[in-house]
C-alpha positions in Angstrom: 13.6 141.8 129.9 15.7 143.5 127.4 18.4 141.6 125.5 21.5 143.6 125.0 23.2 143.0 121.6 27.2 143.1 121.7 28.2 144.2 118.1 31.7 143.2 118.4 33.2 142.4 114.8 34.6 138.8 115.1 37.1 139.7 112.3 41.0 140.5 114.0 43.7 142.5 112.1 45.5 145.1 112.0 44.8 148.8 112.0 46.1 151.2 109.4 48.0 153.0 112.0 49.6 149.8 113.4 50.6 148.6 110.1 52.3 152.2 109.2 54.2 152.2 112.6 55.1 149.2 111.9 56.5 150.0 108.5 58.6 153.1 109.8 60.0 151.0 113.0 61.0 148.6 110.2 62.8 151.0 108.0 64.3 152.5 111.2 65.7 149.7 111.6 67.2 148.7 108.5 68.8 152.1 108.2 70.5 151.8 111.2 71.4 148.3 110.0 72.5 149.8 106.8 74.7 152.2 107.8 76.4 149.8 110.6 77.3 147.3 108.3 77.9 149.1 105.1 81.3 150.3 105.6 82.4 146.8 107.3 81.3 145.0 103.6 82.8 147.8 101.6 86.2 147.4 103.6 86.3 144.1 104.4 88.5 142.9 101.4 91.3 145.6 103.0 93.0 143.0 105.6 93.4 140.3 102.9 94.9 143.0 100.9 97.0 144.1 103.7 98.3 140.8 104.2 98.9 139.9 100.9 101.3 142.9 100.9 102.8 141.6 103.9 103.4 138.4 102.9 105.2 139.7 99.8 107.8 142.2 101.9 108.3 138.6 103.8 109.0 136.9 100.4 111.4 139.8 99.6 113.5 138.9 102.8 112.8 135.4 102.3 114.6 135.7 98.6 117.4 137.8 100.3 117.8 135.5 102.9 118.5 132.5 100.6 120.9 134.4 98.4 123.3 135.3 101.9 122.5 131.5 102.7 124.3 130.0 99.4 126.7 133.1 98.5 127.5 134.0 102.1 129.2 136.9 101.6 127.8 140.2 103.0 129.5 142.8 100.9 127.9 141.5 97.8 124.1 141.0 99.6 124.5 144.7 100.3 125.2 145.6 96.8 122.6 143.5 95.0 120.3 144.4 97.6 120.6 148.1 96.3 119.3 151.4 97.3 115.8 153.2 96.6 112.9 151.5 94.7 113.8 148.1 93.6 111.9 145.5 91.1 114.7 143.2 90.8 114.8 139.3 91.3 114.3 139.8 95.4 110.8 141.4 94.6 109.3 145.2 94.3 110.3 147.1 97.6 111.9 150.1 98.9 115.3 149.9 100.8 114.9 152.1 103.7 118.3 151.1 105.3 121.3 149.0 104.4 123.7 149.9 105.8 126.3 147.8 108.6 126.1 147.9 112.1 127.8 146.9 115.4 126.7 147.1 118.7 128.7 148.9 121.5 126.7 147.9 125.0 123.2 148.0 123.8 123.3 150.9 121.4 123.4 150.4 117.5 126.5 152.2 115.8 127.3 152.4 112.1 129.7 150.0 111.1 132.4 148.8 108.6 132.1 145.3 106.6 134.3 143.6 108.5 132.0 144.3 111.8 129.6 141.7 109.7 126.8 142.8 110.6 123.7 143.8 107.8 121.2 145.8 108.9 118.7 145.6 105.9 115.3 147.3 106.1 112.7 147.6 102.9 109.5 148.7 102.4 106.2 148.4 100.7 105.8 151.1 98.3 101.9 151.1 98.3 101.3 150.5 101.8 104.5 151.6 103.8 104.8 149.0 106.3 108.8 148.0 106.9 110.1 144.6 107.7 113.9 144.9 108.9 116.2 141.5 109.2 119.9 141.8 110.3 122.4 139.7 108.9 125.6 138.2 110.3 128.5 136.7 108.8 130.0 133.5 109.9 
């Protein structure tokens, strides 16, 4: 009777070539991870600087808007309100239109002052969005 001898190694591991697959799965992986996410943490401060420009157009009207409320008289809100680039007590902006308006049906025509009526639009100078308010005399 012969005996047969099993030489299986009772040691468990790894291989070399598993390990090295493993490795370039890995930084496969981390590439593609790289490269996905880099450009969302490089931009991701640009909304909260968007909005921070937003906000300050809205302060803009928002100072406007309280001047017309205590001096209530149009004439004068168009003339402090100015043309071009302005850095004045309002904020820093760029008048796009002011100019007045009236209505005829539902199509906007240049006005006079006494059609009291404000049309006032600004804009960001670094980012170029425009915010536009109308304002009426009472």
């Amino acid at each position: 009777m012969r005996l047969i001898v099993s030489r299986q190694s009772s040691e468990q591991g790894f291989t070399l070539i598993e390990v090295i697959i493993a490795l370039v799965v890995g930084a496969i992986l981390v590439t593609i991870l790289a490269s996905a996410l880099g450009t969302s943490v490089t931009d991701s401060s640009q909304p909260i600087f968007r909005l921070q420009k937003t906000m300050a157009l809205h302060q803009v009207i928002e100072n406007i808007r309280a001047d017309f409320a205590s001096i209530n008289d149009i004439a004068l809100i168009k003339t402090t309100i100015g043309t071009g680039q302005q850095s004045n007590g309002y904020g820093t902006y760029e008048v796009v239109e002011n100019k007045f308006i009236k209505f005829t049906g539902n199509v906007e025509e240049d006005g006079v002052s006494g059609d009291g009526i404000l049309k006032v639009s600004i804009r960001d100078i670094d980012t170029g969005m425009t915010l536009t308010e109308l304002f009426v005399e009472w």
